[in-house]
N, C-alpha and C positions, 0 to 999 in steps of 0.2 A: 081262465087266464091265470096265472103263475106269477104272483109279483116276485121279484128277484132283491129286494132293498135297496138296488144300486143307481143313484140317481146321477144324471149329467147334466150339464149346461148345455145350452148350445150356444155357439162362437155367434162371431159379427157375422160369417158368411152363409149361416142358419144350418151351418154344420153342428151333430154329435157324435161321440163316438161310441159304438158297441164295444162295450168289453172283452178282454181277452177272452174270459172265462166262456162268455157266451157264445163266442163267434166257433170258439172250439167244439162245445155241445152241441151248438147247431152245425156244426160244418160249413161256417160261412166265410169262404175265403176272400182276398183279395181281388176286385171284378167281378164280383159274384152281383148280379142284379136283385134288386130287392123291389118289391111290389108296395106299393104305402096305401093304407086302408085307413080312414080315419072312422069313428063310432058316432051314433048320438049325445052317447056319452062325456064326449070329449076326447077319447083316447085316441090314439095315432097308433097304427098296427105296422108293424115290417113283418113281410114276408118273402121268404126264397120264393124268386120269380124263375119258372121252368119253362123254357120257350117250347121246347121238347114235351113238356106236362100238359100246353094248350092245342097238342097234336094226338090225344089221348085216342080219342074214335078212329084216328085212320092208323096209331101206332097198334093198336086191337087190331083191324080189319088184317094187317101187315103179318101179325102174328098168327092170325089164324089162317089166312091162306098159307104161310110157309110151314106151318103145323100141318095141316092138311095133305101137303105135300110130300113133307120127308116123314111124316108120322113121329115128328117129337114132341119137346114141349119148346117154345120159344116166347120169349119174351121179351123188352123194352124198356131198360130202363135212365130214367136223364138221370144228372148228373149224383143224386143221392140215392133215390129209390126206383121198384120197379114198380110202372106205370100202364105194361100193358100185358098179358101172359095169354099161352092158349097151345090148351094138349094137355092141363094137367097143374095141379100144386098151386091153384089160384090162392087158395086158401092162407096157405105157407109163406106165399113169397108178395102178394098183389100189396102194395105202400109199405113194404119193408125197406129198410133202409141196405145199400147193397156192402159188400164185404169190402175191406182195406185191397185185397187184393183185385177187384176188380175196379177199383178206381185206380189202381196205379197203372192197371190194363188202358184205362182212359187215357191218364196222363201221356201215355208212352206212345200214346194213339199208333200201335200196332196191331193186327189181327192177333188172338192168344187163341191157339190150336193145341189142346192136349193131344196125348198120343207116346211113340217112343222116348223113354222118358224124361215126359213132360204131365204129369200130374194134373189133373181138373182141380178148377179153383172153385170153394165156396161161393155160393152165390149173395147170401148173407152171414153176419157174422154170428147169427146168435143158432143156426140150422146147419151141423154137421153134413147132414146128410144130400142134401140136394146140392147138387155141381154142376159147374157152366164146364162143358165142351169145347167149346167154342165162345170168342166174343171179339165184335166187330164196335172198333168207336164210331160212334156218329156226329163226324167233321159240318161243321158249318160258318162258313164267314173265316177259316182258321181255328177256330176252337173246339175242345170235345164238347160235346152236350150230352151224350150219354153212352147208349151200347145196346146192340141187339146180341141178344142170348139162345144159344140152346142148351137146355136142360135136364141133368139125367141126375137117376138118384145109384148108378151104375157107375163105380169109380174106374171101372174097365173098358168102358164104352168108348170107345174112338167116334171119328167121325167122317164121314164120305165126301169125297171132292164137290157132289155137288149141293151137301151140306155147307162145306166151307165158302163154294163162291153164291148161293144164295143167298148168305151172311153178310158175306162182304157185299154184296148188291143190294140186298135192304138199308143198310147201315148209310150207304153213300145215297140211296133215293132218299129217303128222312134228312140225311143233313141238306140234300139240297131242295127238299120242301123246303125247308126252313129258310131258305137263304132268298126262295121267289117267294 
């Protein structure tokens, strides 16, 4: 653990506040649910709570039968990192944190289909090389929670219709696992 020097109070309604600083480094925005861990020790932990992260085993099974299927790479990730991959570049990509541009794919909660010019986006920020084809948000309750991926490291590589509506049909089973 990382002390940071920066101490707070907590108010009368046993509220504190995270700092600017921190909520920026970690990506934690407003609404964002946070997990509270207390220690032996005495400490009290926060952590980014992933509802999408505790779907880990069937967002894998998810990724590999559709991997199976159209022979790519696809993968899952909630709302920061990717959390479940298969077909390839586990190594590269498996709890990386995902790329600006694919979170704003979230936000817009649109399907993002490269192709006629439309460019593949990084999938993370720090790996030129690997690009999402496609990416599908995954709505639940009205919110993104994350995104299902397919993966090429082929910045030419288009994608087939029925790459695109498998996408979009994983994405919407997942958000509405989540919701029963």
């Amino acid at each position: 653990m990382k002390a940071t020097g920066i101490v707070r109070r907590i108010d009368d309604l046993g509220r504190v506040v995270i700092p600017k600083e921190i909520r920026r480094t970690m990506r934690i925005r407003e609404g964002d649910p946070l997990e509270i861990y207390t220690s032996k020790e005495g400490e009290v932990i926060f952590k980014k709570y992933s509802l999408l992260g505790d779907l880990d085993d069937f967002s894998a099974q998810i990724c590999e039968t559709m991997s199976k299927s159209v022979e790519q790479t696809v993968a899952v990730a909630d709302r920061d990192t990717i959390i479940a991959i298969s077909g390839g570049f586990k190594r590269e990509l498996l709890g990386k944190h995902i790329s600006e541009e694919l979170e704003q794919i979230m936000e817009d909660r649109r399907i993002f289909r490269s192709g006629d010019n439309v460019h593949p986006v990084r999938v993370t920020a720090d790996n030129e090389r690997l690009l999402a084809v496609l990416a599908a948000p995954v709505i639940s309750g009205g919110d993104a929670m994350g995104l299902v991926l397919v993966v090429t490291e082929n910045p030419e590589q288009g994608s087939s219709e029925t790459e695109f509506k498998l996408v979009q049909t994983l994405a919407s089973l997942l958000g509405r696992h989540m919701e029963g």
